[in-house]
VEXFI-447259 format. One line per 5 residues: for each residue x, y, z of N, C-alpha, C, O, CB. Coordinates in Angstrom, 3 decimals, m for minus. Glycine has a CB too. Example, Ala and Ser with C-alpha at 12.3 -4.5 7.8 and 13.67 -1.06 7.14 Angstrom:
BEGIN
13.190,m5.690,7.800,12.300,m4.500,7.800,13.200,m3.300,7.800,14.236,m3.319,8.465,11.308,m4.473,9.046; 12.850,m2.250,7.080,13.670,m1.060,7.140,12.900,0.030,7.870,13.409,1.138,8.039,14.084,m0.598,5.725
***
This chain:
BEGIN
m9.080,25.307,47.261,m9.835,24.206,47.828,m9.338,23.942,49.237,m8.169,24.236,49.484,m9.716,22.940,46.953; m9.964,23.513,50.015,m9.952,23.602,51.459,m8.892,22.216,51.616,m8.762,21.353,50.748,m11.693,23.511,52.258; m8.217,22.244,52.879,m7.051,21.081,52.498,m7.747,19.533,53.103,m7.066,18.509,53.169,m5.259,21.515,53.478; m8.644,19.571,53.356,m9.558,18.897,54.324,m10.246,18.113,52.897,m10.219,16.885,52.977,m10.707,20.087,55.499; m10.694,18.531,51.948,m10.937,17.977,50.976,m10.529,17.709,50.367,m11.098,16.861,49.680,m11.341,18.125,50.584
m8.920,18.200,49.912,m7.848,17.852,49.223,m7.480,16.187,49.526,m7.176,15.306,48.722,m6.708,18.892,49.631; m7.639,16.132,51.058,m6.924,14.814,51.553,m7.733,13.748,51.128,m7.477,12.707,50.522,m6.715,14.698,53.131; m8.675,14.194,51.539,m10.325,12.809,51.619,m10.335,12.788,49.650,m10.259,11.587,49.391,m12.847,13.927,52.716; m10.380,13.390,48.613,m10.541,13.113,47.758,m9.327,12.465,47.163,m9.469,11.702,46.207,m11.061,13.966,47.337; m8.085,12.729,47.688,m6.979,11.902,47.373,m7.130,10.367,47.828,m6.684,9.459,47.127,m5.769,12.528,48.010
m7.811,10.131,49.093,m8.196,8.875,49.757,m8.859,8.372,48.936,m8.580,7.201,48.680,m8.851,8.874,50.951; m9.982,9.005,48.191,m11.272,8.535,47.520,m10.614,7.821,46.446,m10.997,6.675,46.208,m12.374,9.719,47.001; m9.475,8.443,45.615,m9.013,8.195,44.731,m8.171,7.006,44.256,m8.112,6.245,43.290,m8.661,9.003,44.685; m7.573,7.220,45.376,m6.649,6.016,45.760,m7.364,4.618,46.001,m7.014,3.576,45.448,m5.881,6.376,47.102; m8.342,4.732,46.841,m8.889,3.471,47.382,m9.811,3.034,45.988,m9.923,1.819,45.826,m9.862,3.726,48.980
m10.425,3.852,45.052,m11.010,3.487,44.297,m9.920,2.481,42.981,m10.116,1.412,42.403,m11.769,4.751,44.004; m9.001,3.294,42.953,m8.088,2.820,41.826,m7.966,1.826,42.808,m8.923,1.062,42.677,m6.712,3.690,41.151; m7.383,1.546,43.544,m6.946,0.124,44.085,m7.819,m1.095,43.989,m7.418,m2.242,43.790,m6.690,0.226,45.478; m9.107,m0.691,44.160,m10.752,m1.548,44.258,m11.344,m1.825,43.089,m12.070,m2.795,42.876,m11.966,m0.731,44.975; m10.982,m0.813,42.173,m11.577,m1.187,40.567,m10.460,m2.240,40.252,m9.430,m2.498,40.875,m11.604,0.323,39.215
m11.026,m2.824,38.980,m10.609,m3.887,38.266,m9.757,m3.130,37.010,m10.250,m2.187,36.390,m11.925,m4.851,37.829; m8.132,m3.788,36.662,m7.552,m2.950,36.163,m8.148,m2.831,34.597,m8.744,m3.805,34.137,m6.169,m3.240,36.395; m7.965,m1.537,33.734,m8.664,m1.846,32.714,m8.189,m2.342,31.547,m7.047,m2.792,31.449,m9.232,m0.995,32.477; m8.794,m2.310,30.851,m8.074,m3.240,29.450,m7.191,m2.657,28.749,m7.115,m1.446,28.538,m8.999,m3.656,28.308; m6.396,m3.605,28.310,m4.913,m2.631,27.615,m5.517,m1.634,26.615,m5.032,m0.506,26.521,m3.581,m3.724,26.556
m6.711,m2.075,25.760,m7.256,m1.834,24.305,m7.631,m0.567,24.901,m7.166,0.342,24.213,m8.522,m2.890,23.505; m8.441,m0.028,26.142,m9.146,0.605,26.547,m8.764,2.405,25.681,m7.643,2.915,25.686,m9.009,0.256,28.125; m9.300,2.677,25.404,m9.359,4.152,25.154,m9.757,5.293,25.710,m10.089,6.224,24.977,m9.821,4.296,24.408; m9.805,5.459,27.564,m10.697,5.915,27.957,m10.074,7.591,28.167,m8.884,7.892,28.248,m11.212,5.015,29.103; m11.172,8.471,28.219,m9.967,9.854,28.533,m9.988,10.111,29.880,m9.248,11.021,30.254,m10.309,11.450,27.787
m10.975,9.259,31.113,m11.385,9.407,32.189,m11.482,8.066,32.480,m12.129,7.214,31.870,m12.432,10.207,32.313; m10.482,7.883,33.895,m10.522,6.512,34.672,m11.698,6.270,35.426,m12.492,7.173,35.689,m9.415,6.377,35.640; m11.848,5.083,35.789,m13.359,5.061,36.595,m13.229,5.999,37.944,m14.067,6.820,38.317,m13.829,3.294,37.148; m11.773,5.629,38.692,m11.726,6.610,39.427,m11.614,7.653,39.944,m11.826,8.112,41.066,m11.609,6.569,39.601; m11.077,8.183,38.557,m11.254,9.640,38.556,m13.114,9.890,38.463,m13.382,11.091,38.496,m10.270,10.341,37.054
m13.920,9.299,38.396,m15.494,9.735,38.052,m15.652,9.718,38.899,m16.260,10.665,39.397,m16.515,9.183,37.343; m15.081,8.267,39.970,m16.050,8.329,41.100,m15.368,9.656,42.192,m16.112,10.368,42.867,m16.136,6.580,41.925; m14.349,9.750,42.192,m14.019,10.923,42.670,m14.424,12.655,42.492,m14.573,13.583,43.287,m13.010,10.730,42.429; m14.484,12.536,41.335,m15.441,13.815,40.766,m16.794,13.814,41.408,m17.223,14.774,42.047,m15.732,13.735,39.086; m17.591,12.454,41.172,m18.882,12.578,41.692,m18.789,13.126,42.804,m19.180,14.244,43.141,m19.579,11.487,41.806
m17.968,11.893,43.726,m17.885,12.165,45.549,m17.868,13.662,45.521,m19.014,14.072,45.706,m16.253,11.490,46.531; m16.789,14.882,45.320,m16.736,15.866,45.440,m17.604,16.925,45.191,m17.733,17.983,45.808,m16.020,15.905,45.113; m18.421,16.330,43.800,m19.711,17.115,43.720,m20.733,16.969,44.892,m21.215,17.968,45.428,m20.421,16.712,42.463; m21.062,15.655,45.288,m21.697,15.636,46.583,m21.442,16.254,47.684,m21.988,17.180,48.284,m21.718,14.692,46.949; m20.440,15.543,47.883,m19.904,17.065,49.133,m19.884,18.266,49.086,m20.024,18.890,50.138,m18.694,17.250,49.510
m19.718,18.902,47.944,m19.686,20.333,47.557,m21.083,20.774,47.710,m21.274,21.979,47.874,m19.139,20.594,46.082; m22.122,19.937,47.677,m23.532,20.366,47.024,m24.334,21.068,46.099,m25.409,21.667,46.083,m23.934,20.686,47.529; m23.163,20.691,45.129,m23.350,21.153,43.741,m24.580,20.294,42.979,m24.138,19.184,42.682,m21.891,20.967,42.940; m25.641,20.414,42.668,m26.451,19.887,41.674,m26.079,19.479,40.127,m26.047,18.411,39.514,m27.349,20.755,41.638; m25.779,21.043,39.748,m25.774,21.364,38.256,m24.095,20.673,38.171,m23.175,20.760,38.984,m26.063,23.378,37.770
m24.160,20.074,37.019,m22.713,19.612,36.345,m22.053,20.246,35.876,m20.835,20.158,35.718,m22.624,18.871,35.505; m23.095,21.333,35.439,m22.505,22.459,34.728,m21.458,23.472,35.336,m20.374,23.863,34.903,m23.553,23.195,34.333; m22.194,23.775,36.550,m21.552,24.386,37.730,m20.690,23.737,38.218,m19.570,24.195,37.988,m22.273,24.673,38.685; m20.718,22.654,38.936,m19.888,21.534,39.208,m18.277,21.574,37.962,m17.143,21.825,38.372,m21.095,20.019,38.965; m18.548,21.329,36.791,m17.489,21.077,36.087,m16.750,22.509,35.782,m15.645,22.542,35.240,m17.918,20.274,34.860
m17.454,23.681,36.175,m16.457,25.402,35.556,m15.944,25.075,37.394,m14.753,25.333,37.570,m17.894,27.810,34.915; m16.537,24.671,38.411,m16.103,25.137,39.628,m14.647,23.961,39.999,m13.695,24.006,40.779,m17.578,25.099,40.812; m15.130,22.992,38.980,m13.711,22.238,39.104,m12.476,22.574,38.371,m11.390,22.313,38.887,m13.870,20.932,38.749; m12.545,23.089,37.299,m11.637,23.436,36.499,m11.002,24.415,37.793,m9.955,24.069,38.339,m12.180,24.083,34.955; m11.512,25.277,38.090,m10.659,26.467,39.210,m10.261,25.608,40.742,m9.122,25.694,41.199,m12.011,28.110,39.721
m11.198,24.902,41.346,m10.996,24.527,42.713,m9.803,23.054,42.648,m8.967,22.825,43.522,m12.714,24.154,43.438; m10.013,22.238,41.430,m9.933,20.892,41.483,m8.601,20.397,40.970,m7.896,19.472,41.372,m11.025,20.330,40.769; m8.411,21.402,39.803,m7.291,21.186,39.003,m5.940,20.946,39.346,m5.093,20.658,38.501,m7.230,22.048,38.349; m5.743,21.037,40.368,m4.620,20.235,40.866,m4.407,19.105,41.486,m3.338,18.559,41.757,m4.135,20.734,41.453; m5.475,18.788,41.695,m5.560,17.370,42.063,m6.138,16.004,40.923,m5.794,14.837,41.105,m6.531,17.483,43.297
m6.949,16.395,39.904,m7.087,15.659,38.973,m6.464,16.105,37.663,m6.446,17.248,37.206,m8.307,15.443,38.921; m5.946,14.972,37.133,m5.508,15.643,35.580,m6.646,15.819,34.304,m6.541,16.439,33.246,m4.304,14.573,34.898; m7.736,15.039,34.839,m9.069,15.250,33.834,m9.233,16.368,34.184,m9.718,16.832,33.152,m10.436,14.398,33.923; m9.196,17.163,34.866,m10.119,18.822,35.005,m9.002,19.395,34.250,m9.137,19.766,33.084,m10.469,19.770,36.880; m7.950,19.469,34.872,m6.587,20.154,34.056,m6.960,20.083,32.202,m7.131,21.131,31.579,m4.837,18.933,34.502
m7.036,18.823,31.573,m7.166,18.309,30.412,m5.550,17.680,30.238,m5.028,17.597,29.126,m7.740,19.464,29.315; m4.909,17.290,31.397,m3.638,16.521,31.014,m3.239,15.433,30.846,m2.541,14.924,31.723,m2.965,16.636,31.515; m3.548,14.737,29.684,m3.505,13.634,29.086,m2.281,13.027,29.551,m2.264,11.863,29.950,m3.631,13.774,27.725; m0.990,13.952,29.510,0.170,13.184,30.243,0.461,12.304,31.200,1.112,11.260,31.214,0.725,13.746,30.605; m0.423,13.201,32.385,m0.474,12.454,33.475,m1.628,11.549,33.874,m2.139,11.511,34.993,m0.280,13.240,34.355
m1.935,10.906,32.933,m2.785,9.881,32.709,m2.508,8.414,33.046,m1.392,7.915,32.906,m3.025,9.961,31.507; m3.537,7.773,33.481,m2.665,6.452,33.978,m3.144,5.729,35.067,m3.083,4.510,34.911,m1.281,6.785,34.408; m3.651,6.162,36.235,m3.841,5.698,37.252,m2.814,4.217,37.688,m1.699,4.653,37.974,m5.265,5.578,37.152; m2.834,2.936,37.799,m2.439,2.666,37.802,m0.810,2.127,37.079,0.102,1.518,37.639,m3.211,2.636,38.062; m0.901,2.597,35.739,0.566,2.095,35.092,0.958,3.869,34.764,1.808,4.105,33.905,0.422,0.717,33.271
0.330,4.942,35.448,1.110,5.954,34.858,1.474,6.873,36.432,2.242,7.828,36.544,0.112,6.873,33.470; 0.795,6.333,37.329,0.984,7.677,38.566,2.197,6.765,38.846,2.358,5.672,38.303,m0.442,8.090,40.169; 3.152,7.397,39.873,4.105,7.152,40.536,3.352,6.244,41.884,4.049,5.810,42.801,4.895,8.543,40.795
***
């Protein structure tokens, strides 16, 4: 992935977790809001249509920057789990 997008989707990410409302302890979610809206953003920019495409091209391009593409539940958290 180009490092130019690396940065801006880390921005995206950040500013979103900071701007959303924190979520509920009960919450069960396997995907933060901001991790979606970040996924979306990147599909847009990419000019990917298909989700389908979009989600095999993230698993290879993305996966180091989100832990939902990875499937790493560990590093889960956004606010009470990232550093």
């Amino acid at each position: 992935m180009d490092a130019d997008l690396d940065l801006l989707l880390i921005a995206v990410f950040c500013t979103a977790d900071d701007l959303l409302p924190k979520r509920a302890k009960n919450a069960r979610r396997m995907v933060t809001d901001a991790e979606v809206i970040t996924l979306a953003v990147a599909q847009q920019l990419l000019g990917i249509n298909s989700d389908e495409r979009f989600c095999a091209g993230a698993a290879r391009g993305l996966s180091d920057l989100l832990c939902v593409v990875r499937g790493d539940r560990s590093a889960r958290g956004g606010r009470e789990g990232h550093p």
